[in-house]
DRENPA-3360 file (N, C-alpha, C; in nm, 2 decimals, always signed):
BEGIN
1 = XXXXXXXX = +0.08/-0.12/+0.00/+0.00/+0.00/+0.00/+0.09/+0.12/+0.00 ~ +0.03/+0.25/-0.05/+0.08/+0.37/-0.06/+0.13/+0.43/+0.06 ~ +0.28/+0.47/+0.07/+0.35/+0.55/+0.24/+0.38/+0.42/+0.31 ~ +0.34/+0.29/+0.25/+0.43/+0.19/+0.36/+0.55/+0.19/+0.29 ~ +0.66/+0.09/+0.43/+0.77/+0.10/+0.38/+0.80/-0.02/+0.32 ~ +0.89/-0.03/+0.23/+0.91/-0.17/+0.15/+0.96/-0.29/+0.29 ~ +0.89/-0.42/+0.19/+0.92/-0.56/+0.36/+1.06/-0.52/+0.34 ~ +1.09/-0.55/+0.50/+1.24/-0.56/+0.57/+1.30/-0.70/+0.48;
9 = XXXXXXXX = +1.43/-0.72/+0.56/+1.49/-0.84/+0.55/+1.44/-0.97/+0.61 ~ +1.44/-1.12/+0.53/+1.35/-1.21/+0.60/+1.43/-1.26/+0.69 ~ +1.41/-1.29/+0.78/+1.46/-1.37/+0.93/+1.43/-1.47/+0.98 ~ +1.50/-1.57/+0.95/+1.44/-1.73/+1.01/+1.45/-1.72/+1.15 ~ +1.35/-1.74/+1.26/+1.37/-1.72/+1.42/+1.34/-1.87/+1.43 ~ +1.49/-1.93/+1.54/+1.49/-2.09/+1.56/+1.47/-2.11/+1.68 ~ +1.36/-2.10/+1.73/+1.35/-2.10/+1.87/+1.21/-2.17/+1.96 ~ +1.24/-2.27/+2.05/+1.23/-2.41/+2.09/+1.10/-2.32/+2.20;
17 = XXXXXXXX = +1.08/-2.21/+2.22/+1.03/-2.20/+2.33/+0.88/-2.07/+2.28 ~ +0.80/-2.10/+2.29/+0.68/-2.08/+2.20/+0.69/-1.90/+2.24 ~ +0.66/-1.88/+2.36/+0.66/-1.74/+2.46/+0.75/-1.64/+2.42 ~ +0.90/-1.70/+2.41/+0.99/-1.62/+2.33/+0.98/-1.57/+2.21 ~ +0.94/-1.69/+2.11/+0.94/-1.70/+1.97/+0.83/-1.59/+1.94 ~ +0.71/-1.62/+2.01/+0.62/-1.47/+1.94/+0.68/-1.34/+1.99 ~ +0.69/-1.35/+2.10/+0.72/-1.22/+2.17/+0.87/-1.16/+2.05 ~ +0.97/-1.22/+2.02/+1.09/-1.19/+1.94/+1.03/-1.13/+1.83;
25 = XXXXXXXX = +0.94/-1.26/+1.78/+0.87/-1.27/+1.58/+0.79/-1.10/+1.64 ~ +0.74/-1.10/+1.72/+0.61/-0.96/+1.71/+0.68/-0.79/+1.71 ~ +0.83/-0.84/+1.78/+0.90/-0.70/+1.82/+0.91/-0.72/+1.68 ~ +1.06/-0.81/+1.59/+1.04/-0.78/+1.48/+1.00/-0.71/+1.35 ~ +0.86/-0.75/+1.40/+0.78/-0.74/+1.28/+0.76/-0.64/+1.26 ~ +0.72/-0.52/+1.42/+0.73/-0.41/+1.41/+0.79/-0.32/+1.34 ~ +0.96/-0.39/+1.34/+1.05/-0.26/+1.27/+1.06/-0.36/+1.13 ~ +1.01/-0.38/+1.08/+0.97/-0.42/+0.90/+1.05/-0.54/+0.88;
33 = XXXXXXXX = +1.09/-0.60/+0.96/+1.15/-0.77/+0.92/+1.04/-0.92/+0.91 ~ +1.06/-0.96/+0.83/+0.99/-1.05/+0.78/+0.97/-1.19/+0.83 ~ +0.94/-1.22/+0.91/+0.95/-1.34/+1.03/+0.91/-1.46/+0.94 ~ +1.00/-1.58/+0.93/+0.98/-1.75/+0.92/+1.01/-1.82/+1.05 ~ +0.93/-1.89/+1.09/+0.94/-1.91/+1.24/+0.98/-2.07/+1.22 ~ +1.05/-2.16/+1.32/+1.06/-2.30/+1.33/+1.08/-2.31/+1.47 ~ +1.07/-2.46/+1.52/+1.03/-2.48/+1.67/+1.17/-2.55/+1.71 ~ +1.20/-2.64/+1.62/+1.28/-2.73/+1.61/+1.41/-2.73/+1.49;
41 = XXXXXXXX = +1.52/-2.77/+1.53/+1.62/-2.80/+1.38/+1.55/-2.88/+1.24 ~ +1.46/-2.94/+1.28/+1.42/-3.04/+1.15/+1.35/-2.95/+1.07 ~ +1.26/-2.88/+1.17/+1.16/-2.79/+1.08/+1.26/-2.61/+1.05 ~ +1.34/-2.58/+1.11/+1.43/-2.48/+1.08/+1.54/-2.53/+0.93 ~ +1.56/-2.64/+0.93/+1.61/-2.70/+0.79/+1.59/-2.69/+0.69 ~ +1.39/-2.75/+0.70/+1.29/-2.77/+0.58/+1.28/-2.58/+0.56 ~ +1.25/-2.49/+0.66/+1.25/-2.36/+0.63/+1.34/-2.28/+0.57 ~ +1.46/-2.37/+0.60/+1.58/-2.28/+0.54/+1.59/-2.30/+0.38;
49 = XXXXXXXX = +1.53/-2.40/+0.32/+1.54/-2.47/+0.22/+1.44/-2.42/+0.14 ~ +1.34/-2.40/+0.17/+1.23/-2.36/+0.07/+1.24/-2.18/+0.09 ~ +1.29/-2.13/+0.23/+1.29/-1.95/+0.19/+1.42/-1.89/+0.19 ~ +1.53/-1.96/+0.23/+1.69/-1.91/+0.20/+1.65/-1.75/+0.27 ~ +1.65/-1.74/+0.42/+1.62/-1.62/+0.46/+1.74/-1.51/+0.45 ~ +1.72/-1.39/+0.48/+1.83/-1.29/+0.47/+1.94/-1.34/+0.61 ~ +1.88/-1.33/+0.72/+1.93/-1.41/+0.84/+1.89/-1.50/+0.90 ~ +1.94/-1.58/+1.00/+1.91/-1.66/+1.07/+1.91/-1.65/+1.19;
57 = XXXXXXXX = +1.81/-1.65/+1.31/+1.82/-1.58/+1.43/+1.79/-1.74/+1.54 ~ +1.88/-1.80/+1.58/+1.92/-1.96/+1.62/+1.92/-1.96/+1.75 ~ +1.86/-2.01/+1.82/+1.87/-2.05/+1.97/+1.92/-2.21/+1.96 ~ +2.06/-2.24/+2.04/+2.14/-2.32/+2.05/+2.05/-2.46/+2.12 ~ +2.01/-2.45/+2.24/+1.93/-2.55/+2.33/+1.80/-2.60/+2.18 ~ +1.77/-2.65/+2.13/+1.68/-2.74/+2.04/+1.65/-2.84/+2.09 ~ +1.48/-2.92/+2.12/+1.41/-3.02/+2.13/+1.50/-3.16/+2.07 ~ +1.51/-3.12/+1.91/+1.54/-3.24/+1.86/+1.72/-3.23/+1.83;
65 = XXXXXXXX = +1.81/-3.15/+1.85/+1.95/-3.13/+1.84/+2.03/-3.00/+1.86 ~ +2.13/-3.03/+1.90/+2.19/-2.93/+1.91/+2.23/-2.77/+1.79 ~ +2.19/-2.67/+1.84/+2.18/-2.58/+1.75/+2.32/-2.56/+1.67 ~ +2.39/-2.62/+1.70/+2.57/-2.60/+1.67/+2.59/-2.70/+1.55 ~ +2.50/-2.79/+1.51/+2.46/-2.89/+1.37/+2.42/-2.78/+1.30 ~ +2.28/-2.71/+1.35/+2.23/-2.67/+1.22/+2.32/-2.52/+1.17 ~ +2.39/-2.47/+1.27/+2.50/-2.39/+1.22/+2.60/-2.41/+1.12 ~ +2.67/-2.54/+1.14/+2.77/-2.66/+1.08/+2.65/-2.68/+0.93;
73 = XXXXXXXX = +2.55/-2.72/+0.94/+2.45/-2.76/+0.82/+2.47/-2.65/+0.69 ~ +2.44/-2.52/+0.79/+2.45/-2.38/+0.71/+2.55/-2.35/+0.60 ~ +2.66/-2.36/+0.64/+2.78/-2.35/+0.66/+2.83/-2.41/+0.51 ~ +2.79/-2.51/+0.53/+2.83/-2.59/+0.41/+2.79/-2.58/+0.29 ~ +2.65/-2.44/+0.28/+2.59/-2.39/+0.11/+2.63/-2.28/+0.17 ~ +2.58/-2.20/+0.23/+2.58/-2.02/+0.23/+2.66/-1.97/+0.32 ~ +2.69/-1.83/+0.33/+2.72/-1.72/+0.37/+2.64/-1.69/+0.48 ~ +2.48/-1.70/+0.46/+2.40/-1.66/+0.48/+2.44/-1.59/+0.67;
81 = XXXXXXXX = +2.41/-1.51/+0.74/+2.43/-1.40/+0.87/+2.35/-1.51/+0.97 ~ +2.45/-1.58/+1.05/+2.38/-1.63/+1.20/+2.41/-1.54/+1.31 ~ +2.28/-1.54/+1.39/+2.31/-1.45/+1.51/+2.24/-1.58/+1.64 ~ +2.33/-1.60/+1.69/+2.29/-1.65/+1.81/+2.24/-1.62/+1.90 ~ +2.09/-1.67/+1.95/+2.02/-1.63/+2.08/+2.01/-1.75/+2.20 ~ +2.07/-1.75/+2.30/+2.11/-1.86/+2.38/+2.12/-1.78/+2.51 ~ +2.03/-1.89/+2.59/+2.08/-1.88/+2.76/+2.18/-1.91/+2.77 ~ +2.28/-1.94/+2.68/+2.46/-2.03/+2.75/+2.55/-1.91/+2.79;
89 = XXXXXXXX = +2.61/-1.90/+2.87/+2.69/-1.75/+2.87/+2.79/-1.76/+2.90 ~ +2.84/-1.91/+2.86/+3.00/-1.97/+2.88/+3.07/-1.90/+2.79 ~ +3.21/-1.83/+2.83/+3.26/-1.76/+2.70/+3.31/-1.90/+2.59 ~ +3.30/-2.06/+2.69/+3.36/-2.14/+2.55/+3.23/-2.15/+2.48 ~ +3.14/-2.14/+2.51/+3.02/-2.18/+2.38/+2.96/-2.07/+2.32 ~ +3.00/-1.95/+2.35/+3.03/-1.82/+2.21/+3.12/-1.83/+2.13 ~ +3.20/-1.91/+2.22/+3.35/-1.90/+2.10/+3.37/-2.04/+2.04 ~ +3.26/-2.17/+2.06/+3.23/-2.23/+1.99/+3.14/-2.26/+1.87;
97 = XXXXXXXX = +3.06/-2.16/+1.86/+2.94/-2.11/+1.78/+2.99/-2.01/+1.68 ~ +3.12/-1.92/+1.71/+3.14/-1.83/+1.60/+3.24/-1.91/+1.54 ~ +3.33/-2.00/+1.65/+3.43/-2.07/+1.49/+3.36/-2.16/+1.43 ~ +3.22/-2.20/+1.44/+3.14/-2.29/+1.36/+3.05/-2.23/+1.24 ~ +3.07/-2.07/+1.22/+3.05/-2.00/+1.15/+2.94/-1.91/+1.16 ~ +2.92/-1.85/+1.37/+2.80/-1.78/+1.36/+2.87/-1.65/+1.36 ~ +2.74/-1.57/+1.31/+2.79/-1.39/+1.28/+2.82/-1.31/+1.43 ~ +2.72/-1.36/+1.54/+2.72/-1.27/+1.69/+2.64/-1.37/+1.78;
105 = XXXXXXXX = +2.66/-1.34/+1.88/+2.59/-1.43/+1.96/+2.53/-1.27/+2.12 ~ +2.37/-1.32/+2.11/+2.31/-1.24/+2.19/+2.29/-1.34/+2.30 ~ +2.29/-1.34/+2.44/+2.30/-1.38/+2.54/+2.13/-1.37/+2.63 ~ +2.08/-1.49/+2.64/+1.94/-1.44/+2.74/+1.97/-1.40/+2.85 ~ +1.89/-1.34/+2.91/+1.79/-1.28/+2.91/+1.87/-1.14/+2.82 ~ +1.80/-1.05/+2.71/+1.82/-0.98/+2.64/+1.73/-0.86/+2.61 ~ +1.83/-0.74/+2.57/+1.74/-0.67/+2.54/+1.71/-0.61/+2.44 ~ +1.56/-0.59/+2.41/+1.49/-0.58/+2.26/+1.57/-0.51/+2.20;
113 = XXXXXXXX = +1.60/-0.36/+2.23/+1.69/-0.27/+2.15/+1.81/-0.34/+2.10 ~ +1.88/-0.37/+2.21/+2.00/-0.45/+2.17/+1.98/-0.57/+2.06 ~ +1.88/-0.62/+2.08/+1.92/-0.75/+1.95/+1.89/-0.67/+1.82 ~ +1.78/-0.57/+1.82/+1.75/-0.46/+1.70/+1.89/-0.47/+1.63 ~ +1.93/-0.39/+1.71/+2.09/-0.34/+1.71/+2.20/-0.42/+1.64 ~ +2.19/-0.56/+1.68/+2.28/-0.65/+1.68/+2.21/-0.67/+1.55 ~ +2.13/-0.73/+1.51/+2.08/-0.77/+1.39/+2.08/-0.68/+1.25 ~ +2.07/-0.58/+1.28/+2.10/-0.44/+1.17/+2.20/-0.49/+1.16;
121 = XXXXXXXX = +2.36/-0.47/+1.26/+2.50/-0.42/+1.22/+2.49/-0.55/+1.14 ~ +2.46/-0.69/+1.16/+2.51/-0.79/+1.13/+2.49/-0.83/+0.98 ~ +2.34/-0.76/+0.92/+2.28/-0.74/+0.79/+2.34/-0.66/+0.68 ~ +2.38/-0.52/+0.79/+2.49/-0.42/+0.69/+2.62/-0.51/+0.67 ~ +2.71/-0.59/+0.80/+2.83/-0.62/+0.72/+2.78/-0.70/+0.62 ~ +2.69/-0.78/+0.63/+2.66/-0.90/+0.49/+2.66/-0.83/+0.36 ~ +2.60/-0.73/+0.40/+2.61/-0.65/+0.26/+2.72/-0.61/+0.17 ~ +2.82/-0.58/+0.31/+2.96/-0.58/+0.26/+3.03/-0.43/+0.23;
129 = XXXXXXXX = +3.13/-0.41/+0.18/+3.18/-0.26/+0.23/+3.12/-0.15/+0.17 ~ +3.03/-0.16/+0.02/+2.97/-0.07/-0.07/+2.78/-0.04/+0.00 ~ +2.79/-0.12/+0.15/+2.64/-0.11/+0.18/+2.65/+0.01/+0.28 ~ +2.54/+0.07/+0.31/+2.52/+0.20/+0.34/+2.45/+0.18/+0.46 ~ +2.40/+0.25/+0.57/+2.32/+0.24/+0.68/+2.18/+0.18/+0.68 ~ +2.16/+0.19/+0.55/+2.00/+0.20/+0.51/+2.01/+0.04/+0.46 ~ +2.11/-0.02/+0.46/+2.14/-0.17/+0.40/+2.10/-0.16/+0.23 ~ +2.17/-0.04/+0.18/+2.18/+0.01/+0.02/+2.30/-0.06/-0.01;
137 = XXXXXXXX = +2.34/-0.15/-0.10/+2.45/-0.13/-0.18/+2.47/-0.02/-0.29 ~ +2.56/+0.03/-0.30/+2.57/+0.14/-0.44/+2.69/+0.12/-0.46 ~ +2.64/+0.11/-0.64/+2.78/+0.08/-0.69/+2.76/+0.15/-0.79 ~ +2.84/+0.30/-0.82/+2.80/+0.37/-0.91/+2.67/+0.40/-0.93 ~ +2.59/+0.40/-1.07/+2.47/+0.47/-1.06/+2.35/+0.31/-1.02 ~ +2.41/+0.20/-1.03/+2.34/+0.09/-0.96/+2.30/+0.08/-0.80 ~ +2.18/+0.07/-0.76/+2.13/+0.05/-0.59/+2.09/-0.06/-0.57 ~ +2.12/-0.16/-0.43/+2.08/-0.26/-0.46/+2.02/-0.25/-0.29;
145 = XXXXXXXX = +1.88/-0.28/-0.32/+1.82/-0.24/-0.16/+1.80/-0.42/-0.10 ~ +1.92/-0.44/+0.01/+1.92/-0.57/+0.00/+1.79/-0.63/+0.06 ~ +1.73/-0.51/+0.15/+1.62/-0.52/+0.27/+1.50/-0.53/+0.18 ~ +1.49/-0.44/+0.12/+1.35/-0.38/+0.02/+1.34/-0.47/-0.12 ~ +1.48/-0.55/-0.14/+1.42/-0.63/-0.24/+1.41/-0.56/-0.33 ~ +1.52/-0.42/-0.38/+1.49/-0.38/-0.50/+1.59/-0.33/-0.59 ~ +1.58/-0.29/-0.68/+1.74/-0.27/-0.77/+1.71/-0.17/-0.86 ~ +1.74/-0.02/-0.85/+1.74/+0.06/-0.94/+1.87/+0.09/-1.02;
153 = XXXXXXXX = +1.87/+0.17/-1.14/+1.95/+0.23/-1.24/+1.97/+0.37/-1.21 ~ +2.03/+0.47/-1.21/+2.04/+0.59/-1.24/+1.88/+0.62/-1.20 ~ +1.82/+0.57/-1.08/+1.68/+0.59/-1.06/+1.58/+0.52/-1.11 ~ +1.59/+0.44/-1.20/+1.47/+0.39/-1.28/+1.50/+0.22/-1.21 ~ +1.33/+0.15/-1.17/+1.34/+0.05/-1.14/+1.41/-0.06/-1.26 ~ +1.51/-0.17/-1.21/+1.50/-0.30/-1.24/+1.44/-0.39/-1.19 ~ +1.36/-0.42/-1.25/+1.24/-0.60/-1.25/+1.32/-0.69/-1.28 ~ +1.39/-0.75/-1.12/+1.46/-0.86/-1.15/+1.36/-1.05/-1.08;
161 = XXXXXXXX = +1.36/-1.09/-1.12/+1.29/-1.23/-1.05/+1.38/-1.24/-0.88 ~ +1.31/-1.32/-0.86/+1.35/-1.36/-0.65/+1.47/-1.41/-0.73 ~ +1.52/-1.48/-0.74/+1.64/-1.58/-0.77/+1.69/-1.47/-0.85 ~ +1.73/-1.41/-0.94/+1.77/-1.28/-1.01/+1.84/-1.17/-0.94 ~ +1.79/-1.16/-0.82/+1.77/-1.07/-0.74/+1.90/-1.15/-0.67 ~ +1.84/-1.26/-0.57/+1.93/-1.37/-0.49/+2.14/-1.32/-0.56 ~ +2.09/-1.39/-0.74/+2.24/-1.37/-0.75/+2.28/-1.24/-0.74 ~ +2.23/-1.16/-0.83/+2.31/-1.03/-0.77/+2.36/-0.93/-0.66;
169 = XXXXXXXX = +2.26/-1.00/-0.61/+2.30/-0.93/-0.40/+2.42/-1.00/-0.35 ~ +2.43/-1.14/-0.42/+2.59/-1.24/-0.36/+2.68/-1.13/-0.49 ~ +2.65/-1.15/-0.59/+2.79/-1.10/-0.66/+2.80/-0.96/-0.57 ~ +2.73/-0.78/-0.58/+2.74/-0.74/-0.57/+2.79/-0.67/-0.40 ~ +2.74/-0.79/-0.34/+2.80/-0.77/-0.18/+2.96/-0.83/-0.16 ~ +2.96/-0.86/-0.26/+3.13/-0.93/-0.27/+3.20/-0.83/-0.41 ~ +3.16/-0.73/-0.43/+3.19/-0.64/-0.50/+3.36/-0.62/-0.53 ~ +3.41/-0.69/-0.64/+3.60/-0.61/-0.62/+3.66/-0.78/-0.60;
177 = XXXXXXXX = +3.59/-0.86/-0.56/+3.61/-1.00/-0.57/+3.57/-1.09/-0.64 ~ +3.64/-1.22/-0.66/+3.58/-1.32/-0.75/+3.49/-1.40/-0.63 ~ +3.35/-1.44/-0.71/+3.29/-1.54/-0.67/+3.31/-1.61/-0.74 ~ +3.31/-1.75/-0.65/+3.29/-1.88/-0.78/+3.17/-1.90/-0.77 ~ +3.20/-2.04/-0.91/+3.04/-2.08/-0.90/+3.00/-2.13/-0.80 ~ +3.04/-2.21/-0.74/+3.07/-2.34/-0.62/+2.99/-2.26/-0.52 ~ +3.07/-2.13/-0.51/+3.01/-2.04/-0.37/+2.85/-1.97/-0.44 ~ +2.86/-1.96/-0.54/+2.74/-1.88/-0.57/+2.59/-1.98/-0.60;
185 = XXXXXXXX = +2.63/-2.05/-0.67/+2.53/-2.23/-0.63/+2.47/-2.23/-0.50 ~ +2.60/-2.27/-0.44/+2.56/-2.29/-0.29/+2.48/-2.21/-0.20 ~ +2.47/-2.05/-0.22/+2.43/-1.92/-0.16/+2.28/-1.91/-0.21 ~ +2.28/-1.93/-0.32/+2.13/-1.93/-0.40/+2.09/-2.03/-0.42 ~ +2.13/-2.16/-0.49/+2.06/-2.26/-0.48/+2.07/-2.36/-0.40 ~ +2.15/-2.35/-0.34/+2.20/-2.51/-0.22/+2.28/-2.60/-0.29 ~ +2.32/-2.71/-0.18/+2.39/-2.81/-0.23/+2.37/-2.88/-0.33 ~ +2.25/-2.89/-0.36/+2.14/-3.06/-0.47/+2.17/-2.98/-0.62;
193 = XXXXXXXX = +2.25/-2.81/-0.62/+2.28/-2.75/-0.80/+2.42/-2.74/-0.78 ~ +2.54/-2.78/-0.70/+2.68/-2.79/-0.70/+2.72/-2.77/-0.84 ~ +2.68/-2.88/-0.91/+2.74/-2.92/-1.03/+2.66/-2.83/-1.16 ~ +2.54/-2.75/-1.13/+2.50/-2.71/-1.23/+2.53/-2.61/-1.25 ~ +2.67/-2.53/-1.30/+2.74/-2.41/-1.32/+2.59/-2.33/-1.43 ~ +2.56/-2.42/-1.52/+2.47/-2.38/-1.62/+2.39/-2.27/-1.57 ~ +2.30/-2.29/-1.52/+2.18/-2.20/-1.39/+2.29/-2.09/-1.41 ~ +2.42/-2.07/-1.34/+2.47/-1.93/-1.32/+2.44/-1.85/-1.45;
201 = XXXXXXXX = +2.47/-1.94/-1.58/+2.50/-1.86/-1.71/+2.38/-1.77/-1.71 ~ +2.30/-1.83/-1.75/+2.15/-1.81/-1.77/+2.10/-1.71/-1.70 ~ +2.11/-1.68/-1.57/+2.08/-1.61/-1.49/+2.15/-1.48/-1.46 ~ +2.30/-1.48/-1.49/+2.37/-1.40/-1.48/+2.33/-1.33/-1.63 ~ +2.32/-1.38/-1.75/+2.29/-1.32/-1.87/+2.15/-1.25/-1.86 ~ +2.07/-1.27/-1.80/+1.92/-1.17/-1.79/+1.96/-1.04/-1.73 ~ +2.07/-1.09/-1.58/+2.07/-0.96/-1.51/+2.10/-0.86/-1.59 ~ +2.24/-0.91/-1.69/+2.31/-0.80/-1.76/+2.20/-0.74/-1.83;
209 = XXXXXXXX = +2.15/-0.85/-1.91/+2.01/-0.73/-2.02/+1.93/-0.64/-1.94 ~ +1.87/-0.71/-1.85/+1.80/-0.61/-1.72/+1.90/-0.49/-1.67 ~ +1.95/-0.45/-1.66/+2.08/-0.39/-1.64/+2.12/-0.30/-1.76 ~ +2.11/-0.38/-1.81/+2.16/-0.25/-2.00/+2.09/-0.17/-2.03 ~ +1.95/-0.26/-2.01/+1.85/-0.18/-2.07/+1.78/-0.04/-1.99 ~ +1.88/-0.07/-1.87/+1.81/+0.08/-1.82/+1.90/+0.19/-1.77 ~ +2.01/+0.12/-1.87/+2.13/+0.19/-1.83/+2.19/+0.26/-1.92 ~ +2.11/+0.39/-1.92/+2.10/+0.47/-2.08/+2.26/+0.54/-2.10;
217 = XXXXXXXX = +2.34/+0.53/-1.99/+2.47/+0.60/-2.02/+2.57/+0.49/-2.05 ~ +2.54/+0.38/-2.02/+2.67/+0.27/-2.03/+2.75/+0.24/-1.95 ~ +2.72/+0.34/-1.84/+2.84/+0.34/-1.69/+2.85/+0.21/-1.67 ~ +2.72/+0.16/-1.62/+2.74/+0.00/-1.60/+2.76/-0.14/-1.71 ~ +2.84/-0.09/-1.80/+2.89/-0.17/-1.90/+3.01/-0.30/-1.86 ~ +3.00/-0.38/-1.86/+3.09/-0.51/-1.82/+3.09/-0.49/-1.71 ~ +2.96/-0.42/-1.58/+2.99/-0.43/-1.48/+3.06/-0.57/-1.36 ~ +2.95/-0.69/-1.47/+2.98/-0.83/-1.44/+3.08/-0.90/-1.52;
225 = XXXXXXXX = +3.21/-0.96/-1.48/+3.30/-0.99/-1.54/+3.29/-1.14/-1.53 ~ +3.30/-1.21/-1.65/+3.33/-1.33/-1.64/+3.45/-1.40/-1.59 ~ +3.50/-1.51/-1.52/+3.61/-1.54/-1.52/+3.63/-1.68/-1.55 ~ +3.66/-1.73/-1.69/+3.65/-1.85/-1.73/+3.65/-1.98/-1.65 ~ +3.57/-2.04/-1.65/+3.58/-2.16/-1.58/+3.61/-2.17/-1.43 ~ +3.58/-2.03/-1.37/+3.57/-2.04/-1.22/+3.44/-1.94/-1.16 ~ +3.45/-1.86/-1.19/+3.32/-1.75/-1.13/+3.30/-1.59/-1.21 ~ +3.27/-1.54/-1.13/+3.26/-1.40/-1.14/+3.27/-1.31/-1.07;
233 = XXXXXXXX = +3.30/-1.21/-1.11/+3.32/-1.07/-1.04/+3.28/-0.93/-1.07 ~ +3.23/-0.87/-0.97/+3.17/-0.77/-1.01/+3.24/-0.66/-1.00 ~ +3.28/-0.55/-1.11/+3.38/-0.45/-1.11/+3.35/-0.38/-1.02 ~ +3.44/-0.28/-0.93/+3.45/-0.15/-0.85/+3.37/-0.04/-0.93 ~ +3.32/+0.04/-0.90/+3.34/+0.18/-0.98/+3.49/+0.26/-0.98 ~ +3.56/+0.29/-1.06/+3.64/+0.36/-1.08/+3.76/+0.43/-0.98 ~ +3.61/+0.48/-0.91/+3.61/+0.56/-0.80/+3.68/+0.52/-0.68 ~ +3.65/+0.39/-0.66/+3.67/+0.27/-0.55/+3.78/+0.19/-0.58;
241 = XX = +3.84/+0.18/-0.68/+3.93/+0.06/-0.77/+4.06/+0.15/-0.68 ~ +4.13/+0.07/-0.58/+4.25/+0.09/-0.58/+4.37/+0.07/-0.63;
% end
């Protein structure tokens, strides 16, 4: 509707204890993040699989396993931003949880502000060093609103597909670097398309047309670089190129 703000970032909340889970999912929701909720690791798995959230918000103690698997699980396709929510307040089981690949770990009892807090910074670094307060990437006259789910030109919308969208928020958050396929498969489609480099072609070739065609100056010309038989990379602006 007209004067709302575009949906936040989606957030998988993995959390065993019903009372928390709404009370977390309802603060949330408030400041425009997009709640997928799961009770258990089995059902936090099947969720991660069918919505590939922007983060993952994981409480360690789990019904049916230890929350330090489904971190390890993660780990093995995406990038994707874990923030730990746990009663443990051993410094060894923070510092077991981040070498297993979590982003921060918030400690219960907590407070609302603070995980706000915690969860923003943790969203900006994913975005990576060209992301802005607002969780904007900009790269030259290209914006990529990672939260809002939207991608303009020199101002004019690009209509890219969810998956369309998916790859170029991985290329462009890794901006000045090569991705591979391996890593970019895994980020957007999961483990079961490893081997299907193809998908990248295909998909990377729309963005560019999407991308050209509204890119009446050419600035963003070869923005996406091929790099034979390993990945891609997305040029600097000029400006940024050290």
């Amino acid at each position: 509707m007209k004067g709302e703000p575009p949906p936040g970032a989606r957030i998988l909340l993995v959390e065993d204890d019903p009372a928390t889970r709404r009370e977390v999912a309802a603060y949330l929701a408030i400041h425009g993040f997009r709640l997928v909720e799961a009770a258990d690791a089995a059902e936090a798995l099947a969720r991660w699989e069918a919505q590939r959230p922007d983060l993952v918000l994981l409480d360690l103690g789990l019904p049916d396993a230890d929350g330090s698997l489904f971190i390890r699980r993660i780990r093995r396709d995406a990038s994707t931003p874990i923030v730990i929510l746990s009663a443990r307040d051993r410094e060894e089981a923070k510092v077991a949880a981040l070498e297993q690949g979590a982003d921060d770990f918030v400690t219960k009892p907590f407070g609302a502000a603070e995980l706000l807090a915690r969860l923003r910074a943790v969203l900006r670094r994913a975005a990576g060093p060209a992301s802005d307060a607002t969780g904007e990437i900009r790269l030259g006259s290209l914006v990529v609103d990672v939260g809002g789910h939207a991608v303009t030109v020199e101002g004019r919308a690009v209509h890219l597909t969810p998956r369309e969208f998916e790859v170029l928020k991985v290329l462009v958050a890794h901006a000045g670097r090569l991705v591979t396929h391996g890593r970019l498969l895994r980020a957007v489609w999961g483990t079961a398309y490893a081997d299907e480099a193809h998908y990248i072609h295909v998909y990377v070739s729309q963005i560019r047309r999407k991308l050209a065609a509204a890119d009446r100056t050419g600035a963003l010309h070869d923005l996406i670089v091929a790099e034979p038989g390993v990945g891609y990379r997305v040029r600097l602006p000029l400006a940024e190129r050290s």
